[in-house]
NUDO-381734 format. One record per residue (C-alpha): x, y, z; residue in three letters. Coordinates in steps of 0.05 Angstrom, whole numbers, padded with zeros to 5 digits, always signed. Layout:
BEGIN
XYZALA
...
//
This chain:
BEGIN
+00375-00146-00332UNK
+00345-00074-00323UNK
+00354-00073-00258UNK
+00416-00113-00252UNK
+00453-00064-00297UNK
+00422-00005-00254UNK
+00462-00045-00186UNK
+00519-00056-00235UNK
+00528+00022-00243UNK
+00557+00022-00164UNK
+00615-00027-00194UNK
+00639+00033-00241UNK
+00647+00080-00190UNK
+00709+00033-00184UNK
+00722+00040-00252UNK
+00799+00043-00249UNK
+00801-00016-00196UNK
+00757-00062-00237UNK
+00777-00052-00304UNK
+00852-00068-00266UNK
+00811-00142-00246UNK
+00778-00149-00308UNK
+00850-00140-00350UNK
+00881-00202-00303UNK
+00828-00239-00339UNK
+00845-00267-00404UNK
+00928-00262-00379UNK
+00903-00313-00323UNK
+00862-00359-00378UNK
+00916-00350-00433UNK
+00964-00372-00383UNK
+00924-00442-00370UNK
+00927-00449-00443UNK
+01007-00439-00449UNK
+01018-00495-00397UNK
+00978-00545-00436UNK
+01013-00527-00502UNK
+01086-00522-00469UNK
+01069-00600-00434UNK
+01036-00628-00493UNK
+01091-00606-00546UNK
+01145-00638-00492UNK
+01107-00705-00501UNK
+01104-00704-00569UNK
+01178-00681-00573UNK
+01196-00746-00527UNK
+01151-00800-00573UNK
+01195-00771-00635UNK
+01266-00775-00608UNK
+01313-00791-00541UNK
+01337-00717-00532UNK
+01314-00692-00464UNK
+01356-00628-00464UNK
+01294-00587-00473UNK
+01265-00608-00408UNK
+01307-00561-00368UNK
+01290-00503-00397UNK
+01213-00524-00403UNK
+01219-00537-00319UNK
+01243-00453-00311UNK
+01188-00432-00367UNK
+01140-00475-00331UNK
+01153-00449-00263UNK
+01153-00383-00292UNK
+01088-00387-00329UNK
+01065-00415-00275UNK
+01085-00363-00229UNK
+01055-00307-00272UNK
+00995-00347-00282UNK
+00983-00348-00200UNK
+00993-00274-00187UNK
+00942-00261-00242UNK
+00890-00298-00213UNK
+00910-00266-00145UNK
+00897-00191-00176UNK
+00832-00210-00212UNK
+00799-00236-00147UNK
+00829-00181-00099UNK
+00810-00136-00142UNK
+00741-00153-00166UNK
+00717-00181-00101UNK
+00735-00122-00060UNK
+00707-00078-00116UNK
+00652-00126-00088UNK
+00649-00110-00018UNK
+00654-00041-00024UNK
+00598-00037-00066UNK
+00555-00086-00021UNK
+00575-00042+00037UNK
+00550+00013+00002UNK
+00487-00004-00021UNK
+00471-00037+00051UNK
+00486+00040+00074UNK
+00446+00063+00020UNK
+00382+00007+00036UNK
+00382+00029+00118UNK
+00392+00112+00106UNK
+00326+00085+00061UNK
+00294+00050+00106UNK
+00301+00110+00166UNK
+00278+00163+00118UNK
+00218+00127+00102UNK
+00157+00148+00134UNK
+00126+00109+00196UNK
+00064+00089+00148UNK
+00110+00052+00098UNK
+00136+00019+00166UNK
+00067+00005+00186UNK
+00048-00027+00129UNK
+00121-00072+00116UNK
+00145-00131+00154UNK
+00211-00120+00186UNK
+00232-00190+00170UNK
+00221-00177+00093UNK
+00264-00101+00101UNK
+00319-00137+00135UNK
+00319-00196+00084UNK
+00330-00140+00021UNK
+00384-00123+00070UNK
+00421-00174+00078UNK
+00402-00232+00029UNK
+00381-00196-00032UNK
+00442-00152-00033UNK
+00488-00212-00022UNK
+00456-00255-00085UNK
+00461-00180-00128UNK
+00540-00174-00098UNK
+00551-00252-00115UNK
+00528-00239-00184UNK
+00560-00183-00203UNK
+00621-00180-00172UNK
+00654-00262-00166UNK
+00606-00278-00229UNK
+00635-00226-00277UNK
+00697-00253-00263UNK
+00673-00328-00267UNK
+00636-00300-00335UNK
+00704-00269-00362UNK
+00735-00325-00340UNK
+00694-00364-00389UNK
+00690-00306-00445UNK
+00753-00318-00454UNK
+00784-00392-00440UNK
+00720-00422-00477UNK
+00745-00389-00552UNK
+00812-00390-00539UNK
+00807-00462-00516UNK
+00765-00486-00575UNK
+00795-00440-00622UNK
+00870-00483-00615UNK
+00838-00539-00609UNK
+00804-00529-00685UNK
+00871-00521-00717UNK
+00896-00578-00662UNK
+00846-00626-00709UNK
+00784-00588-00732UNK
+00747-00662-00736UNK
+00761-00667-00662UNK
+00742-00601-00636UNK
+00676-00608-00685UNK
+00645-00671-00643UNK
+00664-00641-00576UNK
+00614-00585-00589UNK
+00554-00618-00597UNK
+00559-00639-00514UNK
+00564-00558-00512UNK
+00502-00553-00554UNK
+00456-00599-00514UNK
+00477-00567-00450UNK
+00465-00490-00471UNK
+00393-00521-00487UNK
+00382-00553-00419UNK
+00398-00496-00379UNK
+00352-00452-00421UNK
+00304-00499-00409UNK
+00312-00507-00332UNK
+00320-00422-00335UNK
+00253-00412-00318UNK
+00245-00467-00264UNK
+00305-00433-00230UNK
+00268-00374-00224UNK
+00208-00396-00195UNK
+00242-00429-00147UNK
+00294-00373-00126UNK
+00228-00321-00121UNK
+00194-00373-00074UNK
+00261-00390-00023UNK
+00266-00303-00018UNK
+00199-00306+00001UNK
+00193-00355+00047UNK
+00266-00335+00078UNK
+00237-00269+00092UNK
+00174-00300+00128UNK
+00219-00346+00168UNK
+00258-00283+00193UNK
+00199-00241+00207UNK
+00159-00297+00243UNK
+00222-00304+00294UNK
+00235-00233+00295UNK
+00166-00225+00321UNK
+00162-00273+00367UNK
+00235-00258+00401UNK
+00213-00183+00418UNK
+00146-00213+00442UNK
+00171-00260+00490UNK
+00131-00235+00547UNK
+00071-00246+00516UNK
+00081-00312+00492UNK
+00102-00325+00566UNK
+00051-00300+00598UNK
-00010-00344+00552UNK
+00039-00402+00555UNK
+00039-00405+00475UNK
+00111-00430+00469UNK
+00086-00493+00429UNK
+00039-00442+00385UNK
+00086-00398+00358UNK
+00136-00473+00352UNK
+00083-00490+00303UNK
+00083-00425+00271UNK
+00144-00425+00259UNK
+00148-00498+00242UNK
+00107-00485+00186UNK
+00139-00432+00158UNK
+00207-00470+00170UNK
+00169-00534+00131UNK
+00143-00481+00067UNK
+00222-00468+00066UNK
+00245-00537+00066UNK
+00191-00543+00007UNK
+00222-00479-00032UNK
+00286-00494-00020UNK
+00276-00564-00044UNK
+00251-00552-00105UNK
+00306-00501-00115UNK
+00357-00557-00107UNK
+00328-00606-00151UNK
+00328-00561-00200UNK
+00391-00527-00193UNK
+00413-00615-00184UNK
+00387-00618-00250UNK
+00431-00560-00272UNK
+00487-00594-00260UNK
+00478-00661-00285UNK
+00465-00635-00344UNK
+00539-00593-00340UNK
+00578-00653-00322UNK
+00547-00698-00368UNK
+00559-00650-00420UNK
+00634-00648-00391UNK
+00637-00719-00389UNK
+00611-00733-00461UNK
+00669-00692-00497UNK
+00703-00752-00471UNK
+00675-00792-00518UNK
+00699-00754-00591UNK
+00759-00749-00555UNK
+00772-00832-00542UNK
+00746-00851-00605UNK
+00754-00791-00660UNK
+00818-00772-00625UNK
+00845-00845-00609UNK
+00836-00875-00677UNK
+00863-00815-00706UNK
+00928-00828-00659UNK
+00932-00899-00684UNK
+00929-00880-00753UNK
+00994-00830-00741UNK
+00934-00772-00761UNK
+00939-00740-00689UNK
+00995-00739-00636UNK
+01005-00771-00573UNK
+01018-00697-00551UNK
+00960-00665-00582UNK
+00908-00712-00553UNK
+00937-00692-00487UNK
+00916-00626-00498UNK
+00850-00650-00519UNK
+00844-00679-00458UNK
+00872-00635-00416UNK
+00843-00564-00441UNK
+00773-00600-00432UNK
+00783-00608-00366UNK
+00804-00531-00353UNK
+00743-00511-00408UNK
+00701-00533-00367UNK
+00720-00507-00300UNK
+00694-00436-00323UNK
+00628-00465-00358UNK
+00614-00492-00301UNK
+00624-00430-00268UNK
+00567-00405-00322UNK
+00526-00458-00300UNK
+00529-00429-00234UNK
+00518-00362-00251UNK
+00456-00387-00286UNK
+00433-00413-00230UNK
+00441-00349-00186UNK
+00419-00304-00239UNK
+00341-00313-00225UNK
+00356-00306-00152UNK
+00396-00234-00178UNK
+00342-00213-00214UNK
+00290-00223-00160UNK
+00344-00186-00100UNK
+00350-00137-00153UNK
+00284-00112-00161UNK
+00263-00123-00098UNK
+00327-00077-00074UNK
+00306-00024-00135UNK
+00235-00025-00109UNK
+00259-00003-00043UNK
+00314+00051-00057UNK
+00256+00080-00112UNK
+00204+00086-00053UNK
+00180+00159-00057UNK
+00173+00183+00021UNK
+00108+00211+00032UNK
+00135+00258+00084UNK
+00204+00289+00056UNK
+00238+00353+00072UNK
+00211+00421+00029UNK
+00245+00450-00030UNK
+00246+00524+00000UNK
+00246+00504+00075UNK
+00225+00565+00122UNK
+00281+00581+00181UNK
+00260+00589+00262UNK
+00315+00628+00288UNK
+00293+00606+00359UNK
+00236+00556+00376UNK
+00183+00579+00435UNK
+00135+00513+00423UNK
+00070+00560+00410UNK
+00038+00506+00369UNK
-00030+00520+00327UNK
-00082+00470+00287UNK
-00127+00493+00245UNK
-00184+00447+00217UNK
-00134+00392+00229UNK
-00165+00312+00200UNK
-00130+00253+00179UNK
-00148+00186+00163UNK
-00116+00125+00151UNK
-00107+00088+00083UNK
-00164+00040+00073UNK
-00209+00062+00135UNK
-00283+00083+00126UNK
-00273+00143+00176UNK
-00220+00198+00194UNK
-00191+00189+00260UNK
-00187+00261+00278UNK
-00231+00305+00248UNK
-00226+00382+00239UNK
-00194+00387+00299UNK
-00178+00466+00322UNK
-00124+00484+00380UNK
-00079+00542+00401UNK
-00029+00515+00449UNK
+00011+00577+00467UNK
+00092+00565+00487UNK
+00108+00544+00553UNK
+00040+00510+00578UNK
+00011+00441+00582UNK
-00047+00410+00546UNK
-00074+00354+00559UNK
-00114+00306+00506UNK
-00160+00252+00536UNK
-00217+00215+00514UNK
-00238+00137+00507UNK
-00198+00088+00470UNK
-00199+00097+00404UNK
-00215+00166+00408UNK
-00146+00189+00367UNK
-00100+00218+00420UNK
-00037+00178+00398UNK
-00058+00191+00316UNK
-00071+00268+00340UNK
+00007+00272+00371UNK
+00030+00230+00316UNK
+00012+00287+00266UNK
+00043+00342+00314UNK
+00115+00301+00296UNK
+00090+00292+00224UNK
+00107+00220+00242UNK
+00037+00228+00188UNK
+00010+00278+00150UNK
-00044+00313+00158UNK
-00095+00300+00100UNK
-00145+00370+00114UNK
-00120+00423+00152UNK
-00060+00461+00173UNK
+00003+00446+00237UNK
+00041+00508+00256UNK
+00097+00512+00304UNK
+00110+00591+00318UNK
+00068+00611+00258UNK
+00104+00568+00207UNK
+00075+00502+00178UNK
+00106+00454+00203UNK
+00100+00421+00123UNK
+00147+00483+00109UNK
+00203+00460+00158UNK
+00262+00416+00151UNK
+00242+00347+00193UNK
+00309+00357+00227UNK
+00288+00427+00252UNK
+00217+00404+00276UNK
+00236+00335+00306UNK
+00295+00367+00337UNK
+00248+00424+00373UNK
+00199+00376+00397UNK
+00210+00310+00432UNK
+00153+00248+00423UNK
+00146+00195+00473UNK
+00101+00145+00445UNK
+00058+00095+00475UNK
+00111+00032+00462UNK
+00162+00054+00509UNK
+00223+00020+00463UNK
+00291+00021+00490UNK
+00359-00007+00458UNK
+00396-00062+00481UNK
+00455-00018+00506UNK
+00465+00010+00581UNK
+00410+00048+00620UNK
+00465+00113+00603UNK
+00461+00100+00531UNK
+00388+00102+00528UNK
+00379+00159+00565UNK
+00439+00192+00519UNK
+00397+00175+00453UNK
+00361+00239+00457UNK
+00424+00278+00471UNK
+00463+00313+00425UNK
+00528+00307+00468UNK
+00552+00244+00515UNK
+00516+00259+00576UNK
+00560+00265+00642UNK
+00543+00230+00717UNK
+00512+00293+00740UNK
+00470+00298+00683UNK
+00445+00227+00678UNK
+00444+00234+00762UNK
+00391+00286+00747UNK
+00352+00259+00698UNK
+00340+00196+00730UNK
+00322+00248+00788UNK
+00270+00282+00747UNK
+00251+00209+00717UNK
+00241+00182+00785UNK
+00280+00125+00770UNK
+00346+00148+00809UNK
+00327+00106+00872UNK
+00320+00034+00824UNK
+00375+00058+00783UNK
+00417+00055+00842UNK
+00402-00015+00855UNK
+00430-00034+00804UNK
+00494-00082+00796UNK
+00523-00030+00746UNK
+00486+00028+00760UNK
+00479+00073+00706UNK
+00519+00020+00652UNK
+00475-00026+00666UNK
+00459-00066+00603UNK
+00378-00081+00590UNK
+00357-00123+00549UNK
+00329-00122+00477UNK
+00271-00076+00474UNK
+00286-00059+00554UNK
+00260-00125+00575UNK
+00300-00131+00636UNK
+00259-00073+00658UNK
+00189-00060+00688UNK
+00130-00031+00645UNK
+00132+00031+00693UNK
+00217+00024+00686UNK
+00220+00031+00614UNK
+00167+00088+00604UNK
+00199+00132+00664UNK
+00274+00111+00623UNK
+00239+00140+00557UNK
+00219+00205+00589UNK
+00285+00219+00613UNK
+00313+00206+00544UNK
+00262+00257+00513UNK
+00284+00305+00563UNK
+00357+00297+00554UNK
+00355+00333+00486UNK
+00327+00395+00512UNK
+00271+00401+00479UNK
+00227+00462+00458UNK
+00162+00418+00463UNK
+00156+00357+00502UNK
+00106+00296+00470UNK
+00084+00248+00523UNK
+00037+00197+00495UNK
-00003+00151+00542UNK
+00067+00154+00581UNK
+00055+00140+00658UNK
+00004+00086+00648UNK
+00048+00029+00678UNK
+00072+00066+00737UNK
+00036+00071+00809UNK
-00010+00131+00823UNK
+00043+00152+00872UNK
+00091+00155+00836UNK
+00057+00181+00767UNK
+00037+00240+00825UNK
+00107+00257+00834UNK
+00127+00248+00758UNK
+00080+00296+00749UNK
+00108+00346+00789UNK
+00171+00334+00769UNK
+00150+00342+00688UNK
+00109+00409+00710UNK
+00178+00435+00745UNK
+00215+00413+00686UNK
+00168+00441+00637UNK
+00184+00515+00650UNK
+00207+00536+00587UNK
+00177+00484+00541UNK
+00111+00467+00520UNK
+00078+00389+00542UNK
+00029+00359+00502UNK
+00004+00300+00550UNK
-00039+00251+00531UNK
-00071+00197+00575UNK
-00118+00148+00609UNK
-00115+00168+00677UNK
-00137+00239+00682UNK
-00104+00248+00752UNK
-00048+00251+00702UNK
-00070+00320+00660UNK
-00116+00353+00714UNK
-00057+00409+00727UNK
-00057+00425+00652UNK
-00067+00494+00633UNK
-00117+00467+00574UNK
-00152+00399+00562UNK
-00181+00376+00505UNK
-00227+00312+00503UNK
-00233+00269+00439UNK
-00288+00220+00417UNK
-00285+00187+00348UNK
-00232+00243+00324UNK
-00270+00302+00344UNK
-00252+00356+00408UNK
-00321+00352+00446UNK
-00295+00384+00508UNK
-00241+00431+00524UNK
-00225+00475+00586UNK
-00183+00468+00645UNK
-00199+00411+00701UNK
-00246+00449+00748UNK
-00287+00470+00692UNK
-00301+00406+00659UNK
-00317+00369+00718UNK
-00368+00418+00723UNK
-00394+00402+00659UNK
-00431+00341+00638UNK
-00403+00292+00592UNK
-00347+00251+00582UNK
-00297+00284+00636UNK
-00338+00285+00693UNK
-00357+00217+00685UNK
-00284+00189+00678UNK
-00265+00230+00732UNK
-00319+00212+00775UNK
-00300+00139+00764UNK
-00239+00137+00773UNK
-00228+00170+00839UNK
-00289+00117+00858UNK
-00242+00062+00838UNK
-00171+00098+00876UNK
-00225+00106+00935UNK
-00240+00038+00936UNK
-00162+00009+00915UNK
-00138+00052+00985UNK
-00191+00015+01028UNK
//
């Protein structure tokens, strides 16, 4: 209930709106009540005498009640359920600004099928509860005593019997309280599994195609569908239980009713008119308790959505703007690291190590080295996509810990190694890393500098041309060359480029190349890659091996040098030697 009250807090920002539902209420329920009294009094009027002159004026106070009644109800759900929806389209706002301030390492180590369940599912079952079940629960608050109540000065005897059915079922849904529970924890679970495991395999479609593992990944997700089924089962029965136990709780106030109330009728004890009511208010008495029984059937499923929602918006970022952020008037992209090392959570090693550089503004490093060396971790701490655990980052002089995110993403521009694109048009992709819609000229030049002007323009729609999710309408070579000319579109101070012209030809990686040197005047380029045809024009290269630099110089010098460099290099034009015969 903790955290359900904390989720219940959004509601009184509506205060005013809400407490305007919650007054509709008991007017609503006491009007139920009226039109019982006002028939059962006109029956018991008609069994004592042959006057019908009343009925007319019952008809108008019926209609009327009636009327009033109806526009009560109206105003208690308009205004509680949109109190509702504005507070579930709040805290979905709330959940996603969450979820894209947290840190990639929190995204690393979370299923995107489990985030986007808390996002949709779990605030839905907290929404439900709260908002349509306060009003079921007032609802009930107040037609249950007021009900019973007139009933026990109807014929206390009566009204005494009818309670026991009330009795036994308050005991069987505490008992079935905990087997709710269980069950609701379970079908979140397994929901979020189901969405992650098709999730996964939609956006790795080419893969899946390419080993022929269609029927694979049909049993994987069979099974997960089959653990649902199970869950969701199991959630059913006993929720099925759950209501038996209402209705034949319902239908046993029946019986006092038949044979307390009808034996008190034949002895003259009870009228004809006042066992209608009997009859009648137990139908509308139980309408909102089983309304309660429903809301008891949610609540474990609330509970659950609500702490796993509380658990998310309470997520501490590791990486979070500074208190006292320093201020760069003007960014030149001189960028320094000093005894730099970082390692990840649970690994036995760091995967960079005390790494030292000066890269001064306006030149080009390049960062090689073997797989697994730590050239993508290395750039990732130059974004502060991580932290560095040892060491010091400084972008002209300040540390980059000391700047707002916003000021040191928006200086520096990352292309990582998963060339990701949005399901939009080529423009619109390119435009992400703008700050302003791009216009033809601009996007004509990009795609220039991009090399990708010449496929762009075969293209049905040219420059609208809608990709598909995660650019998979596109080449390998496509989507990386689209992803550079969205990092230059912004402008940036310091250009990232991560492993990013390893799926296009030599030829035209060559003239990429070029382009990117003619394009970096101004700007510093951090380039990292395989092929080292790709960073033999940098003014520095560094080489990594397990995390540590254990070369650095510029190309003619370290293919002079033994080691690692030479060797690559020495291979690799072997193998473009051989490829051109």
């Amino acid at each position: 209930m903790k955290q359900l009250w904390i989720q219940f807090q959004r509601f009184l920002r509506y205060r005013w709106t809400l407490a305007a539902g919650v007054a509709c209420i008991p007017l609503a329920a006491l009007g139920d009540v009226w039109i019982t009294k006002i028939v059962g009094d006109a029956i018991a009027r008609l069994r004592e005498g042959s006057d019908t002159d009343f009925l007319a004026g019952m008809f108008w106070l019926m209609i009327a009640v009636a009327l009033v009644r109806g526009v009560f109800r109206y105003l208690q759900r308009w205004w509680i359920v949109s109190v509702s929806r504005y507070v579930e389209n709040g805290l979905k706002q709330d959940l996603f600004d969450k979820l894209v301030e947290l840190p990639l390492s929190f995204h690393v180590q979370h299923r995107s099928g489990d985030l986007v369940s808390r996002l949709t599912s779990d605030v839905e079952n907290v929404r439900m509860f709260l908002g349509p079940g306060l009003m079921y629960t007032g609802g009930a608050l107040v037609m249950v005593p007021a009900s019973l109540i007139y009933l026990l000065v109807l014929d206390a005897s009566v009204a005494a019997w009818m309670v026991l059915p009330l009795v036994i079922m308050g005991l069987g849904m505490k008992w079935m309280a905990p087997r709710l529970e269980k069950h609701s924890l379970a079908v979140q679970e397994s929901a979020a599994e189901i969405s992650h495991k098709a999730q996964e395999a939609f956006s790795g479609i080419r893969v899946i195609k390419g080993y022929a593992r269609e029927e694979q990944q049909t049993r994987r997700f069979a099974g997960a569908s089959a653990k649902s089924l199970h869950h969701q089962l199991e959630l059913g029965r006993a929720r099925g239980i759950t209501h038996a136990i209402t209705w034949g709780a319902k239908d046993l106030t029946f019986l006092p009713i038949l044979f307390v109330g009808g034996m008190a009728m034949m002895n003259k004890d009870l009228p004809a008119g006042d066992l209608f009511k009997f009859i009648d208010l137990i139908a509308k008495l139980f309408w909102p308790i089983i309304a309660l029984g429903w809301m008891a059937g949610i609540y474990p499923r609330a509970v659950v959505s609500a702490g796993r929602v509380a658990e998310l918006l309470q997520t501490k970022p590791e990486i979070a703007d500074p208190s006292a952020p320093l201020e760069l008037d003007e960014v030149q992209g001189r960028l320094e690291l000093e005894r730099v090392s970082f390692r990840y959570p649970g690994a036995e090693r760091d995967a960079v190590e005390d790494v030292s550089l000066v890269v001064p503004a306006n030149t080009v490093l390049g960062v090689v080295g073997p797989t697994g060396s730590g050239k993508s971790t290395l750039l990732n701490l130059l974004t502060r996509l991580f932290d560095a655990s040892a060491g010091e980052i400084r972008l002209d002089g300040a540390p980059v810990k000391r700047l707002n995110l916003a000021t040191l993403r928006g200086a520096l521009a990352y292309v990582p190694q998963d060339s990701f694109l949005f399901s939009d048009t080529w423009r619109a992709n390119v435009g992400f890393g703008a700050d302003e819609p791009l216009d033809d000229a601009t996007v004509a030049e990009l795609a220039d500098r991009a090399c990708m002007a010449g496929e762009v323009a075969t293209f049905p729609s040219g420059y609208d041309q809608k990709i598909g999710e995660r650019g998979v309408t596109l080449s390998g070579g496509q989507r990386q060359r689209t992803c550079i000319a969205r990092a230059l579109a912004g402008d940036p101070r310091v250009l990232v480029l991560d492993d990013s012209l390893s799926a296009v030809d030599t030829e035209t990686e060559a003239q990429l190349v070029r382009n990117l040197r003619s394009a970096s005047r101004g700007r510093t380029v951090i380039l990292a890659a395989h092929r080292l045809s790709t960073v033999r024009h940098a003014d520095q290269i560094v080489v990594l091996s397990k995390g540590r630099v254990v070369q650095r110089g510029r190309h003619d010098e370290l293919i002079e040098q033994p080691g690692w460099y030479a060797e690559t290099w020495a291979r690799q034009q072997a193998q473009a030697e051989l490829a051109g015969l």
